[in-house]
N, C-alpha and C positions, 0 to 999 in steps of 0.2 A: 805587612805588619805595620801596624799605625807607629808613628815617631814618639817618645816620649818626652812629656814636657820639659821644658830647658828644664828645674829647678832638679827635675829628677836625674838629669844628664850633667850637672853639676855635682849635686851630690854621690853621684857614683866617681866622679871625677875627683874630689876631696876622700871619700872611701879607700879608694887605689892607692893616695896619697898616704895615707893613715898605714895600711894595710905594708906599702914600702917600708915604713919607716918614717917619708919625706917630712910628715909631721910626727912628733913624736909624743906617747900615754903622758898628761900631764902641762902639755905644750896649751899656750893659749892660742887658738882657732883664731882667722880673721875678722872682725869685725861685721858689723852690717854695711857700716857705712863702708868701709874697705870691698867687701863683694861686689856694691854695688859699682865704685870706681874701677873694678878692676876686669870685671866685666860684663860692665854698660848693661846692668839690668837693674829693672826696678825695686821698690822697697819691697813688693809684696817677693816676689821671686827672692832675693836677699832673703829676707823672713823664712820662706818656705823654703829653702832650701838647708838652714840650718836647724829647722823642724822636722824636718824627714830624716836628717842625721843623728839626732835626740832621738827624735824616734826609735829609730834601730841602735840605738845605742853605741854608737859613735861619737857623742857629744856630750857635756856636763854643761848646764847654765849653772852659773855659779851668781846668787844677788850682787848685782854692782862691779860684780868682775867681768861678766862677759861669757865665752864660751872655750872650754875648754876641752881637751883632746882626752877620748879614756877608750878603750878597748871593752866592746860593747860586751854583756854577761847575755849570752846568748845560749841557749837551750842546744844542747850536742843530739846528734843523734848514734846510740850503739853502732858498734862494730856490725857485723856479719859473721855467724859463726864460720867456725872450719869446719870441711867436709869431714864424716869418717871414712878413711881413704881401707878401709879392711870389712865394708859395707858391702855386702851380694851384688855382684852386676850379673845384669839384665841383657843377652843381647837381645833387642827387640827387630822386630820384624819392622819395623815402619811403615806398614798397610794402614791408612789412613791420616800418615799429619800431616800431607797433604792438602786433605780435605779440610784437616783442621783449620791450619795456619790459612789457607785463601779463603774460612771461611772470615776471620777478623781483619782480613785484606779487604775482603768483598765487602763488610758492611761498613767499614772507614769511606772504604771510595761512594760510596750509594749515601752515605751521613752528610750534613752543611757541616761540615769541621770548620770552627771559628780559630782551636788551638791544636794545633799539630804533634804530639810529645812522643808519638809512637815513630815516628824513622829515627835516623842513627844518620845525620847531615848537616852542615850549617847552615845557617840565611847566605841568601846570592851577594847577602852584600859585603860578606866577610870573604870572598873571591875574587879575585883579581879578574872581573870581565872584559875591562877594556884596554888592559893589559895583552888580553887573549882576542879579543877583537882587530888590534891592532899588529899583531904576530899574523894574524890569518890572509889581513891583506899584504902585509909584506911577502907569505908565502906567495899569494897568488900572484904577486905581479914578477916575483924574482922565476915561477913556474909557470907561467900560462895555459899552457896546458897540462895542469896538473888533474882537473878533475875529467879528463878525455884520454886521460892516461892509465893501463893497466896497475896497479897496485906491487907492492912489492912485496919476495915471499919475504914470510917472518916479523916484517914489517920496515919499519921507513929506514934508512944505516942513518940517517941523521939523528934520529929520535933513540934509536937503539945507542948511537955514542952515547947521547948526553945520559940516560939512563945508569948506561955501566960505570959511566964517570960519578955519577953518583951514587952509585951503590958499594962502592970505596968506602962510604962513611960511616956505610952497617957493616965493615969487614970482610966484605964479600968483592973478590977478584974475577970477573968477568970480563971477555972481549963482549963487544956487540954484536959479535953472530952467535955468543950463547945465549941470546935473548929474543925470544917471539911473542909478541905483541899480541893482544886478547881484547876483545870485549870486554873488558873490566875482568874482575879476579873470581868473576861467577864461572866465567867462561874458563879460565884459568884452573881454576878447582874442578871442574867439569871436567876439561881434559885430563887433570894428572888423575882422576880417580878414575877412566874410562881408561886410563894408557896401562892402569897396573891391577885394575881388579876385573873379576866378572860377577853375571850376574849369581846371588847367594853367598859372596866372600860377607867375611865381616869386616868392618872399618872401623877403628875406635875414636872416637871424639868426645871433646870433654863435657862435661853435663854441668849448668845449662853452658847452649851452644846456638850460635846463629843459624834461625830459622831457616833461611836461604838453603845453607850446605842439609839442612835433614831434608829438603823437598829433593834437592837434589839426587841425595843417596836412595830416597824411596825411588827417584823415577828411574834410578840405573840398576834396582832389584837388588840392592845389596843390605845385608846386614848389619845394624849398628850397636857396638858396644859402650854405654857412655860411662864414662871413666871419672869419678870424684874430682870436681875440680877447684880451687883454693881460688878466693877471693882475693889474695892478695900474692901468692905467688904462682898461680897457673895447674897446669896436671898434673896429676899424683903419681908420679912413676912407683912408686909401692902398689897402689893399685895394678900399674900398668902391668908391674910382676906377677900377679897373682892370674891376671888374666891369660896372661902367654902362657900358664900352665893347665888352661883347660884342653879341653881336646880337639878343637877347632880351631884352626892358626885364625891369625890376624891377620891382613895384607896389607894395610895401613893406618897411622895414626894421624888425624888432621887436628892442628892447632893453630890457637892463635897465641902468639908468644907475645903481644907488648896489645895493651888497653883490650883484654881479650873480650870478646861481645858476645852475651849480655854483661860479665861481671866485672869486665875494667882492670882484671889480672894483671901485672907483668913479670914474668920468668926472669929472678936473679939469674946471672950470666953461668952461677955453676950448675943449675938445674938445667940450664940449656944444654951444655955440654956434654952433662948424664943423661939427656931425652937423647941426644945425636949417637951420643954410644951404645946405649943401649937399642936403640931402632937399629941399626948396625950390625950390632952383636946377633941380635934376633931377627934379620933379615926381613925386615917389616919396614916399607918404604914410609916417611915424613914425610909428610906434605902439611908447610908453613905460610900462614893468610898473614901476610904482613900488611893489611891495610892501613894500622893505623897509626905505624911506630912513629911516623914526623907531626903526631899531635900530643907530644911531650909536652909538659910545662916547661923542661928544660933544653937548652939548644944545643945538649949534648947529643948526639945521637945514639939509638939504642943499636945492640950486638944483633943482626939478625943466626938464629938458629945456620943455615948456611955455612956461615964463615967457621963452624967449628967443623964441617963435612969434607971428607977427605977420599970418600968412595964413591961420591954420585948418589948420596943414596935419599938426597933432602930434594924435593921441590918444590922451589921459591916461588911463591904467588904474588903480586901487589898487583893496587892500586892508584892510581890516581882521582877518583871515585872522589874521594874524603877531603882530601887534601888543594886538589886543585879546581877542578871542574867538573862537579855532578853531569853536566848535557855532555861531554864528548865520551861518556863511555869506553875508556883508556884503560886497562892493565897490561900486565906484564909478567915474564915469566922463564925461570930458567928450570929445565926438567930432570938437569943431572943425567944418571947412566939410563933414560928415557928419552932424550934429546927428542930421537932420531922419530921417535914410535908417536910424540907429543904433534911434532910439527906434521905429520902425515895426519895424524887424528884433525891436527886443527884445520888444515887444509880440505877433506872429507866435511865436516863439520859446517864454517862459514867460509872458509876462501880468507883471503888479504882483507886486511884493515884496511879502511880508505887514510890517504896520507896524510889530506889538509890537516886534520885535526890533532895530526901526532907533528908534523912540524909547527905547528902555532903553539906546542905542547913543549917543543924541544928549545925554540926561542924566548920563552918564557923562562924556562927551568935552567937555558944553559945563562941569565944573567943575574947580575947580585940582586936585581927585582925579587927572584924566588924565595931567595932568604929572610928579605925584610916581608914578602907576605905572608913566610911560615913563622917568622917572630910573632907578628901580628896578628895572628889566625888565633898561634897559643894561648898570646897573652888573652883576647878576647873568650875563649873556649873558658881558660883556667877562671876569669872572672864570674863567666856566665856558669860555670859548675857551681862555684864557691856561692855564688847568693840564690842557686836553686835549692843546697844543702841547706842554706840557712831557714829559707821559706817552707822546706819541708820537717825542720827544725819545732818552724815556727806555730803550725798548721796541721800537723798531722799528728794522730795520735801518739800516745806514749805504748811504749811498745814495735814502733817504727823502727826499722835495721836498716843501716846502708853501711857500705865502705865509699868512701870519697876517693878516686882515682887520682892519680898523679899525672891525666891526661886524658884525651879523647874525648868521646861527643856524649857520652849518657851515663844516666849514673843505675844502677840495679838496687830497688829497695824491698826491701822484705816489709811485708801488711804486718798487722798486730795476729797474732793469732785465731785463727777461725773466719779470719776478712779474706773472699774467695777474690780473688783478680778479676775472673768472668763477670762478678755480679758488680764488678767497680767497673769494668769494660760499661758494663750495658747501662749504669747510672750514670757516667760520665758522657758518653756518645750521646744521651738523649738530651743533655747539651752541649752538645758542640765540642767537645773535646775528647780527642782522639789518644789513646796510650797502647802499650803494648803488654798484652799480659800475658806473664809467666810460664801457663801452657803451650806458647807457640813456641819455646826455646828448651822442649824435651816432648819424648813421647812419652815420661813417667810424670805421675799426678806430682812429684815433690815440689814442683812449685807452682803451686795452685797459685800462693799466696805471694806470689812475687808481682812486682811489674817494671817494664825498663822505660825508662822517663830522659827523651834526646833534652840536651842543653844546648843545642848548635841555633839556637834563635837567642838575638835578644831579650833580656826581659823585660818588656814594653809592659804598663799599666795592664793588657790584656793578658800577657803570658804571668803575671803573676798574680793577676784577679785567679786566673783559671789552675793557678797550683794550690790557693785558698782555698777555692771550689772543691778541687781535690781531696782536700785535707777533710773540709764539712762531710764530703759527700763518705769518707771513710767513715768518721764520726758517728754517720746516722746509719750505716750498715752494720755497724758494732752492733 
C-alpha cells in the first residue's frame, strides 16, 4: 500500500489531536509559519495541510484571525436496526454455501484487486514483525535442535504458560496443560464441533455469522439454526428459548461474544452469564470464538463467556490470527468436560504444532512489548474505523445503516434499500476492489443488502479513492 503524503499524515496527526481533546472546539490552530518551524516542511505542505483540515471540517479560517479549532458538521450514518428476536427460524440444511462462499473467494483471488476490504486483518505494518523475527532466532539458537526435534503433545508448556497467564485477564483460571494449541481457531472450532456433534445434529449460530464456521458446519453434515442476532449486544437468548422448544434438541451454540464477525456485537457481561446458564440448564454445549476480544478501543479487558462456567460446559476458542501474527497460524483452546475427547480428535486430525513459532509467540507475549503493541494496534484500528465511517458518511448514499463498533477490524453496513450486494460485489471487482457481500455470512437471502468492509489497512489516498468509488458505484446502482 502506497505511503501517504506527509500533509496527509500530518493532518491526521492534528485530527487525533482535535479528536483527544489536546486542542480544544474554539482553540486557535497553529500557524503557517509555526507548521512550517515545527516540522521542517514547506509552505506548500503548511498550506495543504490546514486545507485538508477545513476540508473535512476540522478547521475555521476566520479573516485576519487565522485558523481555528471546531468540530467538523459531518453527515452521521443511522444506527442498524434490531433483530426481531420472535421471527420463524429456519434450521437450514447448508447444502450449498459452500459453494457459494468459495464462489466470491474464487473470483477475488482470479480479480487484480488494487483495494482489499473483503478480509477481517490489518496491514503487516501494524504487527510487530521484527519483534517476532527476533524471538524466533533467540528461540533457535537457545534450541538448536528444535526443528529436528519431535513436537510436543498439546503443544509447546512454554507457550501454553504464557497463554494461561494471560487469560487471567478475561477471567478465565487455567493451568497450561488445560490448553492445546491449534491451527488457528478454524481448527479449534473444527474440533470442539467434531468432539460433541454428529453428522445431522443441529448447531445454532447467530445470523449474520462468519463465513468460515457455516463451511465448516456444512462439511461436517450438520444442521444450522441461525439465531436473531443484535448488533449491538450479540444473541438473542429469547430466541434461543423458543428454539429449545422445538422437537429437535440442539447440541451446540457457537458465538462470538466481543466485536462479533460480521456485526461488531459485544455481549454486556449479564447476557453472557444468562447464555452460560442457560446452555447449562439445557445441556447444550457453548462453544466461544474469542478472536477478537484484545482489539477493544479500551485497554480494559473484556469478560470472556468461560469465566462464568462452572461445569465444563464452554469451549474456549482464540486466536492469535488478528491480534499478533497473521503467517504463524496460532490458536488455542480449552475444551472443558471435552478435554480428553478434543486432544485425541486433534491428535487424529494434524498431529503437534511445530514449536518455533509458538515460542517466538510466547517471548513476544510474555514482555511489556505485547501491551504497548496491543495499545498501538487499537489506537490505530479505532482511528482507521472512525474515518472509514466518516467516508462512508461522506459518499454513500442516504439510506446507508451501519453501527460503528467499539473495536475490531470491520464495520457491517446495510445498502439503501433494493441495492443487492452481489450486483455491488460485481461492479466493484471490475475495478479492482474487493468486498464482502452479505450472502456469504448466512444461507438466508436477509442479507442480500448488506456488505462487510475490513478497516485493518491504512487509509492511504487509494483506500479512500476506492471507499468514494464505492459510494458512486452504489449511487449509479440505485
Amino acid at each position: 500500500m502506497e505511503q501517504q503524503p506527509l500533509y496527509r499524515r500530518l493532518a491526521a496527526h492534528y485530527r487525533e489531536a482535535i479528536e483527544a481533546g489536546a486542542l480544544g472546539q474554539g482553540e486557535r490552530f497553529p500557524s503557517v509559519r509555526t507548521l512550517m518551524r515545527r516540522h521542517e516542511v514547506s509552505l506548500s505542505t503548511a498550506l495543504q495541510l490546514c486545507r485538508q483540515l477545513e476540508s473535512d471540517g476540522w478547521l475555521e479560517a476566520r479573516p485576519r484571525s487565522g485558523n481555528f479549532v471546531r468540530q467538523p458538521r459531518r453527515k452521521t450514518v443511522p444506527l442498524l436496526t434490531e433483530p426481531m428476536p420472535s421471527q420463524a427460524l429456519d434450521p437450514a440444511q447448508y447444502v450449498g454455501i459452500n459453494a457459494r462462499v468459495s464462489e466470491f473467494i474464487a473470483r477475488g483471488r482470479q480479480a487484480r484487486v488494487r483495494v482489499n476490504f473483503s478480509s477481517a486483518r490489518s496491514s503487516p505494518a501494524l504487527y510487530p514483525g521484527d519483534a517476532l523475527k527476533n524471538a524466533a532466532a533467540r528461540a533457535l539458537r537457545r534450541y538448536p535442535e528444535l526443528l529436528v526435534t519431535p513436537s510436543s503433545n498439546n503443544g509447546n508448556p512454554v507457550f501454553r504458560n504464557v497463554l494461561a497467564r494471560r487469560a487471567m485477564a478475561s477471567g478465565m483460571v487455567l493451568a497450561p496443560e488445560d490448553i492445546i494449541v491449534t491451527q488457528g481457531c478454524i481448527e479449534a472450532l473444527n474440533l470442539a464441533l467434531r468432539a460433541i456433534c454428529q453428522p445431522g445434529d443441529i448447531v445454532a449460530v447467530e445470523s449474520p455469522t462468519f463465513y468460515g464456521l457455516l463451511q465448516v458446519l456444512e462439511a461436517l453434515g450438520l444442521r444450522v439454526l441461525e439465531i436473531p442476532t443484535s448488533p449491538r449486544t450479540g444473541i438473542s437468548i429469547d430466541a434461543l428459548e423458543l428454539a429449545v422448544q422445538g422437537k429437535d434438541p440442539i447440541k451446540a451454540v457457537v458465538v462470538v461474544p466481543h466485536f462479533q464477525n460480521p456485526l461488531g456485537a459485544v455481549m454486556p457481561d449479564d447476557q453472557k452469564g444468562a447464555l452460560v446458564a442457560f446452555c447449562a440448564l439445557h445441556r447444550i454445549a457453548l462453544i466461544e470464538d474469542d478472536t477478537y476480544s484484545a482489539l477493544s478501543n479500551d485497554d480494559a479487558p473484556l469478560t470472556a463467556l468461560k469465566a462464568w462456567d462452572r461445569e465444563g460446559n464452554v469451549i474456549h476458542c482464540a486466536s492469535l490470527h488478528k491480534i499478533l501474527a497473521p503467517g504463524l497460524r496460532l490458536g488455542w483452546m480449552n475444551a472443558g468436560r471435552w478435554q480428553s475427547r478434543v486432544a485425541m480428535l486433534k491428535y487424529v486430525q494434524s498431529r503437534n504444532n511445530e514449536e518455533l513459532a509458538q515460542l517466538a509467540a510466547a517471548d513476544v507475549m510474555a514482555s511489556s512489548g505485547y501491551d504497548r503493541h496491543l495499545r498501538r494496534l487499537r489506537s490505530c484500528l479505532k482511528n482507521q474505523r472512525a474515518r472509514t465511517v466518516e467516508l462512508i458518511a461522506k459518499h454513500f448514499p442516504d439510506g446507508t445503516r451501519l453501527t460503528e463498533p467499539n473495536g475490531g477490524l470491520a464495520l457491517w453496513v446495510a445498502l439503501p434499500d433494493g441495492l443487492s450486494s452481489r450486483r455491488l460485489f460485481d461492479a466493484a471487482l471490475s475495478e479492482g476492489i474487493y468486498i464482502a457481500p452479505g450472502l456469504m455470512f448466512s444461507n438466508l437471502p436477509r442479507f442480500e443488502g448488506y456488505v462487510r468492509l475490513n478497516c485493518g489497512a491504512p487509509l492511504s489516498q487509494e483506500v479512500e479513492a476506492a471507499l468514494q468509488r464505492l459510494g458512486q458505484l452504489c449511487h449509479r446502482l440505485r
